[in-house]
N, C-alpha and C positions, 0 to 999 in steps of 0.2 A: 832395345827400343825400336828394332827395325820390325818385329811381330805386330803382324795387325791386328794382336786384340790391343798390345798396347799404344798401338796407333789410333784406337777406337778410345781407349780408356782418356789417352792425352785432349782429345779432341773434346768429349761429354766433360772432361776439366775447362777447358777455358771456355765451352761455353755457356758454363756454370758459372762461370765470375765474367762473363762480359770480354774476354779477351779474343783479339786477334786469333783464327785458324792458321792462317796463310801469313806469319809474320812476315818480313822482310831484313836484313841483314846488309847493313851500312858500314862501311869504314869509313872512316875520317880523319882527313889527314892533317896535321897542322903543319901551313910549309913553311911557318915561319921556326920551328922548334924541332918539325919532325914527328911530332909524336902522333903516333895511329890510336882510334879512341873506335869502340864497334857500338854500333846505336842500332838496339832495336825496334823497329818500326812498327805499328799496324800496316795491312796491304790498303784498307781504305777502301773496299769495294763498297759499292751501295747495291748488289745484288745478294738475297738471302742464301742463294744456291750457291755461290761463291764463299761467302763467310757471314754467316747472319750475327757476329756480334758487330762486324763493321756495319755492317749496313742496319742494324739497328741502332746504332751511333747516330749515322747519316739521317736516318730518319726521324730522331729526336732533335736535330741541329733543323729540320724542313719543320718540323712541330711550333720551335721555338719560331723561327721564323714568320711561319704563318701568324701565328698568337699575335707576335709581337707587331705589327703592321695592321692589324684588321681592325679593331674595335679602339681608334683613336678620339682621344676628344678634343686635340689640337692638334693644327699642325704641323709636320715634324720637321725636325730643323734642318737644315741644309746639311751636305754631305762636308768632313773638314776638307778643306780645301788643299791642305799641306798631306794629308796623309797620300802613302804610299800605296797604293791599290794595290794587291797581291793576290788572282784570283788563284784557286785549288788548279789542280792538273784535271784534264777533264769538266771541268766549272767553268764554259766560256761567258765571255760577258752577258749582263742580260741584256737582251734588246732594246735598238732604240724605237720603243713605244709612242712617243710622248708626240709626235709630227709621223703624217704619213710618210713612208716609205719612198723613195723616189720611182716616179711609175718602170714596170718592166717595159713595154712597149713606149719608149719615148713617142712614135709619131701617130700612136694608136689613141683614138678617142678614148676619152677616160668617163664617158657619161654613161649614166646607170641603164642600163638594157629595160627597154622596152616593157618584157614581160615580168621585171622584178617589183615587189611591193616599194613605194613611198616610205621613205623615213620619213618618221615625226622630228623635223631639228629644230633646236633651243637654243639661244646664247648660252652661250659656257662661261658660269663662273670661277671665277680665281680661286681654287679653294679643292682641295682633297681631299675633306670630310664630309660627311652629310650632317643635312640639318634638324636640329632637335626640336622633339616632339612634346606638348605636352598634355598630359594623360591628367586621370581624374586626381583630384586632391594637389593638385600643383606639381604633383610628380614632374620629371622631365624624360623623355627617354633620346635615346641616338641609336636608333638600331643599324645594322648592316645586311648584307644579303649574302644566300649560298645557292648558287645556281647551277644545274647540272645541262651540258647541253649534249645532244648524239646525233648523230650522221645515220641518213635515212637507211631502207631496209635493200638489201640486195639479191633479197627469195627470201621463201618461207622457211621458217626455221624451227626444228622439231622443241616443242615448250618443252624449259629445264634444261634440253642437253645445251645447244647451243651450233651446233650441226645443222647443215640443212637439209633437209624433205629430201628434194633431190639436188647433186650436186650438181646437175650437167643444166640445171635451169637459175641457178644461183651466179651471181655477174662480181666472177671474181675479177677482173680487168679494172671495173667501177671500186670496188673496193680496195683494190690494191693503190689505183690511184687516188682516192680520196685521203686514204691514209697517210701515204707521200705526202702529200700538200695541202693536210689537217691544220698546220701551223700557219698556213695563209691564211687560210678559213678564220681560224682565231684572230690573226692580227686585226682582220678587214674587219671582224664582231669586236673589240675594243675600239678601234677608231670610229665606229658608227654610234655603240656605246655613248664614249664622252659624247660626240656631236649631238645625241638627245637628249640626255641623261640632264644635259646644262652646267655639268662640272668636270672638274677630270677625275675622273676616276680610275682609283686603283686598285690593284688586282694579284692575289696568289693565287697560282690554279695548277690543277694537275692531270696529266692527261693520260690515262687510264684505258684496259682493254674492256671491252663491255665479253659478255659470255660468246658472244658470237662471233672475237676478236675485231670486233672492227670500235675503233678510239673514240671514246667520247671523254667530257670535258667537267670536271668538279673547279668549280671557282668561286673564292670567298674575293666579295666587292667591297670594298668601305665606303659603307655610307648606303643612302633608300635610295629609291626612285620607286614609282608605280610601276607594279607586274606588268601592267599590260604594255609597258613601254618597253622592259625586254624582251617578249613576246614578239612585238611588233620589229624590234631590232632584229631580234632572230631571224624573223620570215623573211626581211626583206635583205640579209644580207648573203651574200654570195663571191667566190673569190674565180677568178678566171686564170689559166696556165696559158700564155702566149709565146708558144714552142713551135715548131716545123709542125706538121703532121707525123704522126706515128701509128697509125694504124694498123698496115698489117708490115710483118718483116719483110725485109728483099734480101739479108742470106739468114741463115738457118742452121747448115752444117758447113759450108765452108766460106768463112769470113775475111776482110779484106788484110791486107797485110802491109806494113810499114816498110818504106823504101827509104828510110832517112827522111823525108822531106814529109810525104803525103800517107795517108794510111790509099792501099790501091785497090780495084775491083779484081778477086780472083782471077775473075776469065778475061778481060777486056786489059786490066792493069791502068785502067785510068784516073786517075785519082779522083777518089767521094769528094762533094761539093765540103767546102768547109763550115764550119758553125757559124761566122760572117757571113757568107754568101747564103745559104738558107735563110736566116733571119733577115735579110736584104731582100730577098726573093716574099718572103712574108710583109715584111712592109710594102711593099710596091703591088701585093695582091687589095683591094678592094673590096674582095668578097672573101677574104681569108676569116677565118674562125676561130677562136682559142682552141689550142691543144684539149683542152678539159677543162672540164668548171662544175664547181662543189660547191655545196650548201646542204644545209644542216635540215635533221631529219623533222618531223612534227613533237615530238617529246622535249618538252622544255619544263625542267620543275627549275620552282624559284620559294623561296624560305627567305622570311625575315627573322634575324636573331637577334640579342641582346649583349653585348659583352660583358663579362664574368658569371653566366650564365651554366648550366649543366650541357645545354645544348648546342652553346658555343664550342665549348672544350669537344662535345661527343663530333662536332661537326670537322674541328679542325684532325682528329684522330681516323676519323673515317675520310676526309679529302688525301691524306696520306697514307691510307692502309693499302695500297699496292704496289707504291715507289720499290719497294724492295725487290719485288718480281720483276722479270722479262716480260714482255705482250704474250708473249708464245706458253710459260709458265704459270702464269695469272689464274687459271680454273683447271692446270690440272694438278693431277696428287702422285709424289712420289710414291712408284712400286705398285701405281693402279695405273695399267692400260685401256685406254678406251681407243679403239680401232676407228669407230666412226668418226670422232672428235681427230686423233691425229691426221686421217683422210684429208680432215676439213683446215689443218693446219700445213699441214703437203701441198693441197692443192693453191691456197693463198700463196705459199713462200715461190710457189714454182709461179705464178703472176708476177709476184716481184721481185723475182730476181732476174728478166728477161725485159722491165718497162725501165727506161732512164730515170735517175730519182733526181738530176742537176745535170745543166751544159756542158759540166766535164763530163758525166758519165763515159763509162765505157760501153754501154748497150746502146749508144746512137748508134756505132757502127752496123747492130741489124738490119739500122733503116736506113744504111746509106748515106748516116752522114758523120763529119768528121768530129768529134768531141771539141770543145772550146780547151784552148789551151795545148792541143793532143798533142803526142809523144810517145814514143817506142813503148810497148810492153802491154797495150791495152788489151784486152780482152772481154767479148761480149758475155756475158754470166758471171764475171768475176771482177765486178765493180766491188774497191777495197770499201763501200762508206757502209756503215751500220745500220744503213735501211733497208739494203738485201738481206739481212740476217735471217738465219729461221727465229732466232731468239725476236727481233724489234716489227719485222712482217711489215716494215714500209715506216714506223718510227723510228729514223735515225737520228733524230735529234733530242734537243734536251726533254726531261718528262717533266719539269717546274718550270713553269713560265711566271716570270714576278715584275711587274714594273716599277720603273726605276724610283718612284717616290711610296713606294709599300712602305720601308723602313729605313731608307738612304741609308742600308748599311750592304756590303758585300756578304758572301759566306762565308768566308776565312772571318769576318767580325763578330760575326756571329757566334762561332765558333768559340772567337777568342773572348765573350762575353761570358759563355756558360764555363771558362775555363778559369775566368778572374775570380768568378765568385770563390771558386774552392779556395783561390789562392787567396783571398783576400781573408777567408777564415783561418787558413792554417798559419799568417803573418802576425794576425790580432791575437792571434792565440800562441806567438812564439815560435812556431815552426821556422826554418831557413828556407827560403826556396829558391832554387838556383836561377840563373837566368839563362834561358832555354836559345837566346841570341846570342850564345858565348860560340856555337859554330853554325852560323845562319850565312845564307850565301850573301850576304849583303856587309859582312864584315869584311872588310878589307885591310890591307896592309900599310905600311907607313909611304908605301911604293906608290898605293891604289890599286892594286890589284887584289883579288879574293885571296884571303887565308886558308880557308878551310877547301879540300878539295872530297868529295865525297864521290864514293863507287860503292855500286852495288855487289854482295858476297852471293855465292850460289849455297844454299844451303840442302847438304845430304839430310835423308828423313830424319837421322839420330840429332844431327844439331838442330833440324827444327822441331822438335819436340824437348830438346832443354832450353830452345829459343822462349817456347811457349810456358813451359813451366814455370821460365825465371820471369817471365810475366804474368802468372796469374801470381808470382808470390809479392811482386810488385805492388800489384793491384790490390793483394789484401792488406797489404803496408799501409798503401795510401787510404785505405776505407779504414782502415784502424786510427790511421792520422786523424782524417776527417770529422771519425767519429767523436772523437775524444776532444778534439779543436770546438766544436759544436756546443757538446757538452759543458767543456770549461766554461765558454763565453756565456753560455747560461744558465753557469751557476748552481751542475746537474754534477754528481758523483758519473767521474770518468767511467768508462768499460776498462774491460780490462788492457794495461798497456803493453803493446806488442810494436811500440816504436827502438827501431835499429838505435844500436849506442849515439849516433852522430845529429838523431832527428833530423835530417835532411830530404827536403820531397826533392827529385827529378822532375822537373818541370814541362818539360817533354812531352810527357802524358797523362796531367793532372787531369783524373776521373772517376772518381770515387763510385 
């Protein structure tokens, strides 16, 4: 099993039945009894280059999602208030939306600049659907909207490839930074948003590389409003970064060093001003200027839809047809090298892995000044967050942005909604299905203490290719189950039966 053809063969298996590449390998301990139990996992990536049956998972669970929040015709009911919120590993909460943000610069004017467009604002009604329309013959309609937004141009860029003309006239600095703090951008266009719109409005959106890597914005709205009102929203919003200056570096190649206490100046050994005292130094200036300030390009498309519609479904398919990719992955092709496109991906990644992407950063030190928080081990160019990556190029945060009343439900519910379904046909149809909280970290003892203690197994190439096997022969169990569950309940001559002596589904990973 360790031959790479049959490493090649195992892998075109499972991703022919939908199964985990990359499984994962759990023991589980019961300590009230002793007994060890091995549970095999999916790895759960949501990248295709990693393992595209997980992450084709993931992006059917962002499908449903989407669908399920956009095209309402009431509104949806409060979140239960007793449940236990349990978000995924990597799934941090989502944002709080719903009230602006508490300003960065507390003592810094917060009134709109001069040279920015007027909002149009409206009283905001109580209400997070839009209002229905009626069309000829007493029809009624509710449409919604799909608006795509992109961040202006930084040079000329050769048409089709995505490369620029020339590289040395292209402002990768602007783009690196824009990137970084795209997510501002967005929030400060939803709170302008509702302010016009007249209701709150909600929102699944995804944020996407355009060909030329720099992030633009596919977002399904619920509910209308007139184009020209998101147009007008668009142009006149804008987000401001209120940081020290960082313009050019002050070291380069030899950077300051950690005394215990201060990070210190090479030569001088003085200690860098700390991230207080610069930001002190900033409020007390009068004529200080934000770090950088973004706002969105001229290209604004806006579409209204209908739910259960061909063009709804085509619209929510194509707002998620990238989640799977990296920024950096997104338009290029395995085993095809394009020299001028990677240049163009080199030269971005080397912008952002040298600009601070947060307070903590480790790149303040270039400029002298001391990280918020700092402490031993920092290093300029080797900021751990995931927006120096070559893979995310200044996206280090999440790529689905959803506010909080889309579907007041979490992703783990989501999940556990398209998981009920199977279960609830294979129970009406007589199947056993175990209960998959018989070793959840949340069982606990007669003590109060957890039961189950689980560790992760290191697995050699041989056990993870019968790991993967004995999962796709799972997986046709369960679709054998499914199918024939289906069948019964209506009333259809079963397929054929390939259900195990005991008919029992693992509940674990009901996925037919």
């Amino acid at each position: 099993m360790a031959d790479p053809l049959a490493h090649h063969v195992v892998q075109e298996l499972a991703l022919s039945e939908g199964v985990c590449v990359r499984p994962v390998l759990h023991r589980v301990t019961d300590l009230e009894t002793g007994e060890a139990t091995t549970v095999v996992m999916p790895c759960k990536s949501t990248r295709e280059s990693r393992c595209p049956s997980c992450a084709a998972a993931a992006r059917r669970v962002r499908m449903q999602q989407c669908a399920e929040g956009w095209h309402l015709e009431e509104e949806p009911g409060p979140p239960d208030p007793d449940r236990s919120v349990q978000l995924d590993e990597g799934d941090p909460p989502t944002p709080e939306d719903d009230d602006d943000p508490a300003p960065t610069r507390q003592t810094r004017s917060t009134r709109r600049r001069s040279d920015a467009a007027d909002l149009p604002v409206r009283p905001v009604e109580d209400r997070t659907i839009g209002v229905t329309f009626e069309g000829n013959l007493g029809r009624r309609y509710r449409p919604s909207m799909f608006v795509t937004l992109t961040l202006p141009s930084y040079g000329a860029i050769v048409p089709g490839r995505g490369y620029p003309i020339d590289y040395d006239d292209y402002d990768y600095r602007t783009a690196a930074l824009d990137a970084m703090h795209f997510t501002k951008l967005l929030d400060r266009w939803i709170q302008n948003l509702r302010r016009c719109a007249g209701f709150k409005v909600q929102y699944f959106g995804a944020i996407e590389a355009q060909r030329r890597l720099a992030p633009h914005f596919h977002v399904a709205l619920r509910g209308a409003m007139p184009r020209h009102i998101i147009r007008e929203v668009t142009r006149a919003t804008y987000a401001q970064v209120w940081w020290p200056p960082f313009e050019e570096p002050i070291y380069e190649t030899s950077f300051p060093e950690w005394d215990g206490v201060d990070y210190l100046d090479p030569d001088t050994h003085l200690p860098l001003r700390t991230w207080k005292e610069a930001m002190r130094q900033l409020d007390e200036d009068p004529d200080a200027k934000p770090a950088h300030t973004l706002s969105f390009g001229r290209q604004v498309d806006v579409k209204g839809l209908l739910g259960g519609t061909p063009d709804a479904d085509r619209a929510v398919r194509y707002l998620t047809k990238y989640l799977t990719k990296s920024v950096s992955e997104t338009y290029t092709q395995e085993g095809v090298f394009d020299s001028a496109y990677e240049e163009h991906i080199s030269r971005l990644h080397q912008e952002v892995n040298v600009l601070p992407c947060s307070p903590s950063c480790a790149n303040w030190l270039r400029y002298g000044i001391q990280p918020k928080d700092a402490g031993p081990g920092l290093v300029p160019g080797r900021c751990h967050s995931d927006a120096h990556s070559w893979e995310n190029l200044g996206l280090g945060g999440r790529r689905v942005q959803v506010s909080r009343g889309w579907s007041n439900k979490t992703l783990a519910e989501h999940r556990a909604d398209r998981a009920s379904v199977v279960r609830q046909v294979l129970e009406e149809a007589g199947y056993t299905v175990q209960e998959a909280n018989r070793m959840c970290a949340q069982t606990l003892t007669d003590t109060g203490a957890p039961r189950y203690q689980w560790s992760t197994v290191a697995l050699p190439p041989e056990k993870a290719h019968a790991a993967i096997i004995s999962s796709v022969l799972e997986r046709r169990r369960w679709r054998s189950q499914y199918e024939q569950a289906k069948a019964s309940l209506a009333g259809l001559e079963p397929p054929v039966d390939n259900r195990s002596a005991s008919g029992t589904v693992n509940q674990s990973g009901v996925s037919p």
